[in-house]
C-alpha positions as CSV (number, residue, x, y, z in Angstrom):
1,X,37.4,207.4,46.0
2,X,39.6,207.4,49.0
3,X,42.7,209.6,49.0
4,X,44.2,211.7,46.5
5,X,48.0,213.0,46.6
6,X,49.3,216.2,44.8
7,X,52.4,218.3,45.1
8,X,53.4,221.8,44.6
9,X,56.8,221.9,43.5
10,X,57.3,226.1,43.5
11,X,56.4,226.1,47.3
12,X,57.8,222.1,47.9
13,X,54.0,221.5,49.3
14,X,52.3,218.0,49.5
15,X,48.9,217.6,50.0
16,X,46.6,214.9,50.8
17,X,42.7,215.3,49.7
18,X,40.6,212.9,51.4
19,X,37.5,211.9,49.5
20,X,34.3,210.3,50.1
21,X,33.8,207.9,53.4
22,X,36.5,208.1,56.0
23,X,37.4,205.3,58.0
24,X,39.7,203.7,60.0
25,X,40.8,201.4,57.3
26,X,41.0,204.1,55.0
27,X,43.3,206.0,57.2
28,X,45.4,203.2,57.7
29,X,46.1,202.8,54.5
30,X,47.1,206.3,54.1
31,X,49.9,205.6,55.8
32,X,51.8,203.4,54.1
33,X,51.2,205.9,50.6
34,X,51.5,208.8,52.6
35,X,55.5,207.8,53.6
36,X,56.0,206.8,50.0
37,X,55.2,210.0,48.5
38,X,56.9,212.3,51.9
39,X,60.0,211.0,50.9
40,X,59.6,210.9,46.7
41,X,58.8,214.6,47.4
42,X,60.4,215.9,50.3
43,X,58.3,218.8,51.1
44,X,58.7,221.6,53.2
45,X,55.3,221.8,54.4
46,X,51.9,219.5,54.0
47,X,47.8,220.1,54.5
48,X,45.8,217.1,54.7
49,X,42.6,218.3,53.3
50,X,39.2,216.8,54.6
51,X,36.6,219.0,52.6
52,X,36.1,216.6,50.1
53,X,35.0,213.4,52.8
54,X,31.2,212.6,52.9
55,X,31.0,210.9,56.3
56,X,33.2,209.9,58.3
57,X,33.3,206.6,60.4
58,X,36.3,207.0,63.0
59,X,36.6,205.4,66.0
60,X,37.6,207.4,69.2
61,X,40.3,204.7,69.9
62,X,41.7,204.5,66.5
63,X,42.6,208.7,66.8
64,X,44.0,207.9,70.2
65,X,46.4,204.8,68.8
66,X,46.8,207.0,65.7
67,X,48.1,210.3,67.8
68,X,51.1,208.3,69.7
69,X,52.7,206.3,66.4
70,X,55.3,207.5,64.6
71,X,53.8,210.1,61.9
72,X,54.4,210.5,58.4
73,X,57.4,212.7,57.4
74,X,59.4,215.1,59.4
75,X,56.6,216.8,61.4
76,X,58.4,217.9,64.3
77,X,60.0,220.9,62.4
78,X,57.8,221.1,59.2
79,X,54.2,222.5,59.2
80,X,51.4,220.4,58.7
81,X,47.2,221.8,58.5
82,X,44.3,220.0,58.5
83,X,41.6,221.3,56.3
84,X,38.9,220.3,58.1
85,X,35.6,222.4,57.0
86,X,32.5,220.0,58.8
87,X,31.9,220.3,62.0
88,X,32.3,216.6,62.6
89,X,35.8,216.9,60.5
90,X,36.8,220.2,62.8
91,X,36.3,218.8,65.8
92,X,37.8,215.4,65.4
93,X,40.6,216.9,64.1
94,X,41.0,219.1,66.7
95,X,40.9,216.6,69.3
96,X,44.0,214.5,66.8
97,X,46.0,217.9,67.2
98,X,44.9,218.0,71.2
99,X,46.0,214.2,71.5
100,X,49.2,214.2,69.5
101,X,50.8,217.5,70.7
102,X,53.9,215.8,71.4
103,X,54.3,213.9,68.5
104,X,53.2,216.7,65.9
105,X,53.9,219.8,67.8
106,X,53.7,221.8,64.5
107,X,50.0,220.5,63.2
108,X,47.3,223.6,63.0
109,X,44.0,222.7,62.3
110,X,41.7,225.4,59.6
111,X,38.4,225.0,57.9
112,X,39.6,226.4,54.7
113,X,42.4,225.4,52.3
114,X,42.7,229.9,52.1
115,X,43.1,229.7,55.8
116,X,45.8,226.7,55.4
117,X,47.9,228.8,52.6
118,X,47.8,231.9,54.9
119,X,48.9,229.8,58.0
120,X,51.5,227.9,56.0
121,X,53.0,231.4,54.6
122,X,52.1,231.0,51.2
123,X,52.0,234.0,49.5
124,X,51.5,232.5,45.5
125,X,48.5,230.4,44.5
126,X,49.9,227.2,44.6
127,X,49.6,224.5,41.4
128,X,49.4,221.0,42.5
129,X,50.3,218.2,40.2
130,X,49.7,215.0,41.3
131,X,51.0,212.2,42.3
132,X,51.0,208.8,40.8
């Protein structure tokens, strides 16, 4: 499985769904996609949606190292949510946001992709296509 990308093109809105095991590796990954589509896109807004992973296997050190590089796209002034339903997701993701504060000063943290649309402003139901 690993990560799926879609866009909304009516709100400019990039999301990220991952799926199945989450690890490290997989994240890393991520990362070099991730820039590829920011800037094939360039949206005004992004949620990285976690409801869709099936265990995760992060390290505590890997977050930390994660937190102080350079993110993915312009998120000093464009919003970013996590989706992050699980407890396990929530609070790892919580403690991301909590460790990268200065370099993502925007990221907000939900359980549901409702409560991600209604923190982002979105007021339509968006339509994702995705993303080669």
């Amino acid at each position: 499985m690993g990560l799926r990308y879609e866009f909304d093109p009516v709100s400019k809105m990039l999301l990220f769904r991952f799926e199945g095991p989450l690890t490290d590796e997989l994240l890393e990954e991520s990362l070099q996609t991730s820039q590829k589509h920011w800037n094939a896109t360039d949206p005004k807004m992004s949620i990285v949606d976690f409801s869709s992973v099936t265990e995760v296997a992060l390290s505590a050190e890997y977050l930390r190292q994660l937190a102080n590089r350079e993110p993915v796209g312009d998120v000093t002034e464009l919003p970013r949510v996590f989706v992050a339903p699980s407890t396990i997701m929530y609070g790892l993701s919580r403690m991301f946001q909590i460790l990268a504060e200065h370099t993502r000063p925007r990221l907000q943290v939900v359980h549901t992709l409702d409560e991600a649309f209604s923190a982002l402003g979105v007021q339509h139901s968006p339509h994702f296509e995705p993303l080669e």
